[in-house]
N, C-alpha and C positions, 0 to 999 in steps of 0.2 A: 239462694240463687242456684240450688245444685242442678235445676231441670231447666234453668234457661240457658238459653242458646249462646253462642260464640259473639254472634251481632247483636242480643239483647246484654251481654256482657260490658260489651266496648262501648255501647252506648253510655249505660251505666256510668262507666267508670268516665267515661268522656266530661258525661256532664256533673258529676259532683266536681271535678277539677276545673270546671267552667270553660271547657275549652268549646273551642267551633273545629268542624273536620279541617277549615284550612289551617287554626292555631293547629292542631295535632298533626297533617302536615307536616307542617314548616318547623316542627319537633324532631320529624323523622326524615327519614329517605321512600318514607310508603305517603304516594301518591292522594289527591283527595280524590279522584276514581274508584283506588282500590280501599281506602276505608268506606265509601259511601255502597262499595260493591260487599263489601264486609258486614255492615250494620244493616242491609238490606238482604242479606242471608246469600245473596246471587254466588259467590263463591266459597270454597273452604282453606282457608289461609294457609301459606307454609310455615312451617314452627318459626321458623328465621324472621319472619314478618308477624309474628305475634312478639315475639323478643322483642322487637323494636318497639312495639305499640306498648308493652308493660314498660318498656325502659323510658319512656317518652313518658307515659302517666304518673311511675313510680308507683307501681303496683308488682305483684309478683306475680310469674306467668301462669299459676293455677288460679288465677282471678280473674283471666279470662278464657283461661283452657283447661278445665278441670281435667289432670292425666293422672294414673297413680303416680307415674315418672312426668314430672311438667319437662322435662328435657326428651323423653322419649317420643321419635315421631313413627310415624305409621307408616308399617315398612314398605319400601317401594321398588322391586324386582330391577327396576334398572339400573337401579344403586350396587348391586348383588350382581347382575351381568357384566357390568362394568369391571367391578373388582374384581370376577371368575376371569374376564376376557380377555383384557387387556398388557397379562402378561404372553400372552405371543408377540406382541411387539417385539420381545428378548431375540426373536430368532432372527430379524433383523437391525438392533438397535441393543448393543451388549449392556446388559444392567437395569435395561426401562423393564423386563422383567420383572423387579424388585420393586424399583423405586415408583411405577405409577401405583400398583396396589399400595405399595405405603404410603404416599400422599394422599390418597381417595381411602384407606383406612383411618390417618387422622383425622381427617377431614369430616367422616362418616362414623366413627366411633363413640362416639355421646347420643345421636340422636337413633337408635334402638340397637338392641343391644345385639341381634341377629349380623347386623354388621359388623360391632366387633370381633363377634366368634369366628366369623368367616373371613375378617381380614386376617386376624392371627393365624389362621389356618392355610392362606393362601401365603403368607408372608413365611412363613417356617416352609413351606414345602417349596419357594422358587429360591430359598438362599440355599437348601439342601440341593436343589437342582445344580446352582450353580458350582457348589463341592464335587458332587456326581462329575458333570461337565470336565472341571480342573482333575479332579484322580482319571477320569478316561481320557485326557491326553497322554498325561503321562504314563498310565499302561501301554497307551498306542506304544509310544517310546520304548518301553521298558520291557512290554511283555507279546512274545510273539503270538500270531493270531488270537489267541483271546482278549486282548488287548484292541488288536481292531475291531472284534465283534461288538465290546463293549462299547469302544468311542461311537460306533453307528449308529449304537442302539439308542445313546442316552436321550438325542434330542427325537425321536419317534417316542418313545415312551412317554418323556415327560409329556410334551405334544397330544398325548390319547389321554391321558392321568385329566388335562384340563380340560379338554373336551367332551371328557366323560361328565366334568363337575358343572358348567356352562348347562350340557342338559336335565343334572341331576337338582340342581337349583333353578330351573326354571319350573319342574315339575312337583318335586317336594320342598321345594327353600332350605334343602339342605345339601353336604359337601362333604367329600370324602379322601382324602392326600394320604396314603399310604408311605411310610417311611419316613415321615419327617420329621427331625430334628426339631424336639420345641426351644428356639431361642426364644420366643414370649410365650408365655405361658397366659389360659384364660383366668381373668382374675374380672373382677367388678370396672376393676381401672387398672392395667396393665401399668407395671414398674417402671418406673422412669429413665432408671438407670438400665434398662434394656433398649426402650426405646432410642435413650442416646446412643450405647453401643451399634444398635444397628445403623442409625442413619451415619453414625462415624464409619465403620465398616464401609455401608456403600460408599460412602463418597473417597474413602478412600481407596475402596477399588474402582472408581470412577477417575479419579484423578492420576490411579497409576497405569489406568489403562487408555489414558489419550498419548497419541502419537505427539514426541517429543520433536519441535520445529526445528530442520538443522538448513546450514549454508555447507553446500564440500567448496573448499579453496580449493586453489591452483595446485597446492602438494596432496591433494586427494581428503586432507584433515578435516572434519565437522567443526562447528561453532553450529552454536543454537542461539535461534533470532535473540531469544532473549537477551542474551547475555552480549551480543552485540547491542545492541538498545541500549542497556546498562553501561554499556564500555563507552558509547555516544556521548548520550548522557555526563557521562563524566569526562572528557574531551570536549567537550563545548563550556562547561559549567569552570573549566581548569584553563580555555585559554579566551572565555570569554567570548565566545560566539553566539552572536544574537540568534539565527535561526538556519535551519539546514534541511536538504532533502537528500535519502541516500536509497538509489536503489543497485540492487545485485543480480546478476545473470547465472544460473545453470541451467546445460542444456540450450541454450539460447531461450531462455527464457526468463520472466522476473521472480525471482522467488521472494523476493522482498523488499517491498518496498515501504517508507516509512519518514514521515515527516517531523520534526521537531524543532523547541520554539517558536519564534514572531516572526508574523511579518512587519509590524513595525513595533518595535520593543519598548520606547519610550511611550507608548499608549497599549503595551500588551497585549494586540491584537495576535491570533495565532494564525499560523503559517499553516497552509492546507496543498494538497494534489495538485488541486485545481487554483492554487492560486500566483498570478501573476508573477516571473520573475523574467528578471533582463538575462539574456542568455550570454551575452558579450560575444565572447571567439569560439563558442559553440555555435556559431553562424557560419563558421568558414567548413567545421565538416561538414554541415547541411549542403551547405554552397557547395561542399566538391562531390556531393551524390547528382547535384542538380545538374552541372555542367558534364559530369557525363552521363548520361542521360541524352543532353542534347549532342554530346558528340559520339552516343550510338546512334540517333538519330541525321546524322549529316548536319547538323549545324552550324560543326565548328570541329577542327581538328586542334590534338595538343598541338603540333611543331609547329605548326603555320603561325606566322607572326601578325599576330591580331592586328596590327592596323593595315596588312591588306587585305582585311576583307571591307574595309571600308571604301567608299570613292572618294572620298577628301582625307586631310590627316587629321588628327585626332583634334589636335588642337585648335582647329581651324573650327571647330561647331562652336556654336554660342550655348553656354551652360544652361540646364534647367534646374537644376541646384543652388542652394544657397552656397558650396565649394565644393564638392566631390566628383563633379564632374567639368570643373575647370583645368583642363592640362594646358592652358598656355603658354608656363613657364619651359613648357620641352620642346619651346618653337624653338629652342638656342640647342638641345642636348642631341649629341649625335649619336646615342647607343638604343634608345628606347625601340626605335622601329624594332628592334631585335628580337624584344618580348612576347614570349610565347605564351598559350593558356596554361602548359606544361610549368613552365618559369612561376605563372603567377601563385596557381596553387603550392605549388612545394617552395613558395618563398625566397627565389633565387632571381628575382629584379631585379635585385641593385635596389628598390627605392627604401627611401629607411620606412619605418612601420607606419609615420602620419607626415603629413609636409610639415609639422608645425614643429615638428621636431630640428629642423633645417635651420640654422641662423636668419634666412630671410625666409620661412616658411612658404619655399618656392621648391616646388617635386622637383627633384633631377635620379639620373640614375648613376649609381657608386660600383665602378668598376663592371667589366664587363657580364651581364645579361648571361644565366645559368651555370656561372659556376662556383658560386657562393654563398652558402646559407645566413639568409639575414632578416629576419622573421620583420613580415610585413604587411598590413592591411590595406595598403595604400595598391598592392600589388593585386588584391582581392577587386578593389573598386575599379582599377581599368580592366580587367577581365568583364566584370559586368555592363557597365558603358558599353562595349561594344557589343556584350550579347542583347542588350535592351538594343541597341539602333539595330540590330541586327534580326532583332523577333518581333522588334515593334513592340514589345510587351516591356512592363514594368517588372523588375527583382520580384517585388510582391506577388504579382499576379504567375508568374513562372514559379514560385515559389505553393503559392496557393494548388494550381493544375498537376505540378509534379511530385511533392512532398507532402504537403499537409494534407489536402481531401485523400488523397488514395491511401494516408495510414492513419486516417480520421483525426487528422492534429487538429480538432478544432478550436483549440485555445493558443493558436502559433500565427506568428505574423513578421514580416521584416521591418514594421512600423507599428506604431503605437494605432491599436482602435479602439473609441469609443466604450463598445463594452469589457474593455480589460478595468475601469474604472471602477468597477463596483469589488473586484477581490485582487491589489493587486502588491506586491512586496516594494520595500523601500530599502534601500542599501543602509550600512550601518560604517560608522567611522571605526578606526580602534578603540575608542571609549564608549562604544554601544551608540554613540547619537547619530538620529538620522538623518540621512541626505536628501536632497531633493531630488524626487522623482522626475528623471528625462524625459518628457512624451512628445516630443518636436523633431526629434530623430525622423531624418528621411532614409529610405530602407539604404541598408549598403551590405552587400556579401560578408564584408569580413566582421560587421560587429553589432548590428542594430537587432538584433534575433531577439522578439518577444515571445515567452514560452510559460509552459508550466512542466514540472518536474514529471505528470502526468504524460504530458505530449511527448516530453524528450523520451521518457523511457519507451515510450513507442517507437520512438523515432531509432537508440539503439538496439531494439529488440528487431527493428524489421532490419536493421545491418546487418545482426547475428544471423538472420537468416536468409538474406542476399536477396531482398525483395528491393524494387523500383527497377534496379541497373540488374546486367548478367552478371554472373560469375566472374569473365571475362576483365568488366568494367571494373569492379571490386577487386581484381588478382592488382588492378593497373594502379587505385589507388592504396594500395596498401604494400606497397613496392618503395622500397627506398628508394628515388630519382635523386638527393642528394646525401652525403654524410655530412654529418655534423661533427665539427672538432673544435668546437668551443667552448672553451668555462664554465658558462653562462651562457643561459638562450636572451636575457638583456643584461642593461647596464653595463657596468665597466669590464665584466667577464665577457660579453659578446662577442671581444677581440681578441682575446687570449687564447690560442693555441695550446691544445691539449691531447693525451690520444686517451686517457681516463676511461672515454667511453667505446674504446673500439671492440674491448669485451663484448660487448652487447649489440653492437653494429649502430647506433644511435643515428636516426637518418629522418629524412622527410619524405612522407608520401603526394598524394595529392588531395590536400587540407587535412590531413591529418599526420602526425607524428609516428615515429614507426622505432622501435628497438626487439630484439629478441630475447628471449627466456629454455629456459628448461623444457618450458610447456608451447614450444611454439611462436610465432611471432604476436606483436602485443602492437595495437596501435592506439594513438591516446589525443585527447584533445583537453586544451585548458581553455577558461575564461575568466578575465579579469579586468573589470570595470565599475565606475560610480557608485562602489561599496559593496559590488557582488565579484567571488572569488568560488570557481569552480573548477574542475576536473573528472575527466571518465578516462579510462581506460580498458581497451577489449583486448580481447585473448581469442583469436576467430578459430583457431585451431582445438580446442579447449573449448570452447563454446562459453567461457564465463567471463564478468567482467563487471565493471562498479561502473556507477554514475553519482559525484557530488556535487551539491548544488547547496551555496552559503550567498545570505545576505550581510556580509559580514567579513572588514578587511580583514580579520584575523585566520577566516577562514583556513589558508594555505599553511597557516603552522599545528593542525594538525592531520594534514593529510598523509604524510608519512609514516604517521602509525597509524591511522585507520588504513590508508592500504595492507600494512601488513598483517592487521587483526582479523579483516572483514575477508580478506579472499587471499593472505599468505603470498600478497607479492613484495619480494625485497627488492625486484628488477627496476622497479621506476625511479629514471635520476634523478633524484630529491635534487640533490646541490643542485645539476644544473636548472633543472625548474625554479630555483629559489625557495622550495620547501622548509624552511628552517623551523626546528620543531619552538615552539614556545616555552618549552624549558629547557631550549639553550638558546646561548648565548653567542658560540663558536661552533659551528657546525664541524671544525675542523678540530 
């Protein structure tokens, strides 16, 4: 059969094996088009589709392609353009110099042997180059003026060296590299243990030449992402935390940000950007960007005692809530008219945090209106009450106009919607098991904030840079309006007098917390509800700051040392926040 053809070949051998073109098909990955275009002579196959068809028959590939070399294919100039060309990438892309010719040299190295010669040749003279390149820096360095001449020169030279080869192989199929170092030498089949030293070489100057990812904390010190990860990683794994999101600020900016674990653990579903978390008391700093806003707008002023801007008193409307907007019980209280927006946000009502907290879960106000820090949500929801009768608008929809669309929060809401259903997290008890998800929450300022770790970090990246409100607005909330000199921001500390924190000036803003540092003033907000335990803290002065977010009651035992790890702050008062690390016992 030495004089018949390629398609009188494959026919051949087709049919002693009894096959039909679609059995030999459904053998290969070659098409019954392209065998019936084969045995019909209409095209001339590529060697890589003659493999397939011998490997398919079990025949050997000079049984349908008689070569002196059956592996040798018929050489084709854009295989050779390629490999001359394609190291200029090098001059914008440090090392693809190297490493495209040497992929497309393996690659092309068996099937004729012009390509081998010419890859080993291009391969020896861009790793020479690259020597060249490193000793003409450091002459730059080392040696005056000729040392610059050098380092100018190298990449023009090398530059003309390939361009010369590009035409000299298009014209004669041959190549010429002056000066270079033979790391492979031409052989039938080049050494293996060459070939591995170079691809180890590259990659190892590949991997030592990628920019090492760092965080600067608050003392100016690096951490690299990675090793915060790791350090994550093992503080979640050590105190038991089902799943977390942690993002970081430099520059006002995120430099990183990074999700881990579940969002529901006992079905190991994982936790992502975009997916659903209850924000809790990270509603009430949204809440205090939103409220002034509207009293840059003339809406509402701090001092003015919010139930005259009403025509009736408060409690005289009929509720449209299931409770949050029932104040009846303060037909009998005679302090509340006193209540300013100023009062509400910096937490100095008088009312305690929920009515339910009350022996007859009936609101009143505890000592006189502004002069006492007593952390309260209940203070958050009559602020809004009156701004809703007052805007005609819903929390949500005011919430929608002025915070979410203009910093494209579009996975944020003061209520549960519909599409938060398809990705969304489930709180976790101290023993990983989970909780029932809330979605009947009607909106309320100080704690219904549906979000994603995604949104928030939008949401403190546009603080960092004093977008919604002016300058002005932000000087106002980030102002201590009261000090705090208590124990504990709850429980049985609430009431204990202390001055522990006047070091640091420990105070209240407006919805946000406020203490000083080294680096500036630091304002912070927590969140803590139906299994999700959170906290951020900024450094506006400093431009950096953390944002954590756990589905997970464990969460808050170890935020004390992730703050110190991730961004170097020792300023935040763990004790009074309740911070108690997980491997202790006594914080004291």
């Amino acid at each position: 059969m030495n004089n018949t053809s390629i398609g009188e070949r494959l026919k051949y051998q087709r049919k002693i094996k009894g096959y039909s073109q679609e059995e030999l098909s459904g053998r290969t990955n070659v098409t019954v088009r392209t065998i019936q275009r084969i045995e019909n002579e209409e095209v001339s196959p590529h060697l890589n589709t003659i493999k397939l068809l011998a490997a398919a028959l079990e025949v050997e590939v000079s049984d349908l392609l008689p070569l002196d070399d059956p592996k040798e294919e018929t050489l084709k100039k854009k295989w050779l353009l390629l490999m001359h060309a394609t190291p200029l990438l090098g001059i914008f892309l440090p090392l693809f110099n190297v490493l495209i010719p040497l992929f497309l040299w393996i690659h092309k190295r068996e099937d004729n042997p012009i390509y081998n010669e010419h890859g080993i040749k291009i391969i020896n003279f861009q790793i020479t180059a690259l020597l060249w390149a490193v000793l003409s820096f450091i002459s730059l360095i080392t040696v005056d003026m000729f040392g610059f001449i050098f380092f100018i020169s190298i990449v023009p030279i090398c530059v003309g060296i390939v361009i010369f080869n590009i035409i000299y192989v298009l014209q004669r199929d041959k190549c010429y590299y002056p000066l270079s170092i033979p790391f492979l030498k031409l052989k039938k089949k080049p050494v293996s243990k060459a070939l591995c030293f170079l691809i180890g070489i590259s990659l190892l100057a590949s991997c030592t030449g990628q920019k090492i990812e760092t965080i600067e904390r608050l003392d100016g010190s690096l951490i690299t992402k990675d090793s915060l990860s790791h350090k994550i990683d093992q503080l979640m794994a050590d105190a038991k935390i089902t799943g977390m999101a942690v993002s970081i600020f430099n520059d006002n900016e995120p430099v990183y940000q990074h999700v881990f674990g579940y969002k529901d653990f006992p079905k190991k579903y994982p936790l992502t950007d975009s997916t659903n978390i209850y924000g809790a008391s990270f509603s009430k700093a949204v809440f205090g960007v939103l409220v002034m806003k509207l009293v840059e707008d003339d809406v509402i002023d701090l001092d003015t005692p919010l139930e005259s801007y009403l025509p009736k008193k408060l409690y005289e409307y009929e509720p449209q809530t299931r409770w949050h907007d029932d104040f009846s019980s303060l037909k009998e209280d005679s302090l509340y008219h006193k209540i300013t927006a100023r009062m509400c946000l910096d937490n100095t009502t008088g009312f305690k945090n929920y009515r339910w907290f009350e022996p007859d879960q009936k609101l009143r106000v505890h000592g006189i209106p502004g002069t006492r820090f007593a952390y309260s949500g209940e203070g958050f929801i009559y602020l809004q009450v009156v701004l809703e009768k007052l805007t005609d608008k819903e929390l949500d929809q005011l919430a929608k106009e002025i915070i979410f669309e203009p910093l494209g929060m579009k996975n944020s809401a003061y209520e549960w919607k519909p599409r938060f259903d398809k990705d969304y997290a489930v709180g976790h008890n101290e023993k990983g098991e989970s909780l029932k998800k809330d979605k009947d929450n009607e909106p309320r300022g100080g704690g219904t904030l549906e979000t994603t770790s995604e949104d928030y970090t939008k949401f403190l990246t546009a603080v960092l840079h004093r977008k919604i409100i002016s300058e002005a607005s932000y000087n106002e909330i980030f102002t201590p309006h009261i000090m705090i000199r208590t124990e504990k921001q709850f429980d049985e500390g609430d009431n204990v007098v202390t001055d522990k924190y006047d070091a640091i000036n420990l105070g209240y803003g407006l919805g946000w917390g406020y203490f000083e540092t080294p680096y500036g003033k630091a304002v912070f907000k927590e969140g803590h509800g139906s299994g999700f335990v959170h906290h951020s803290v900024l450094f506006p002065e400093a431009g950096k700051g953390i944002m954590i977010m756990t589905n997970s009651e464990n969460g808050n035992s170890i935020f004390k040392e992730l703050l110190e790890v991730a961004i170097a702050d020792m300023y935040t008062p763990w004790e009074w926040e309740n911070y108690i690390p997980y491997d202790k016992n006594d914080p004291f």
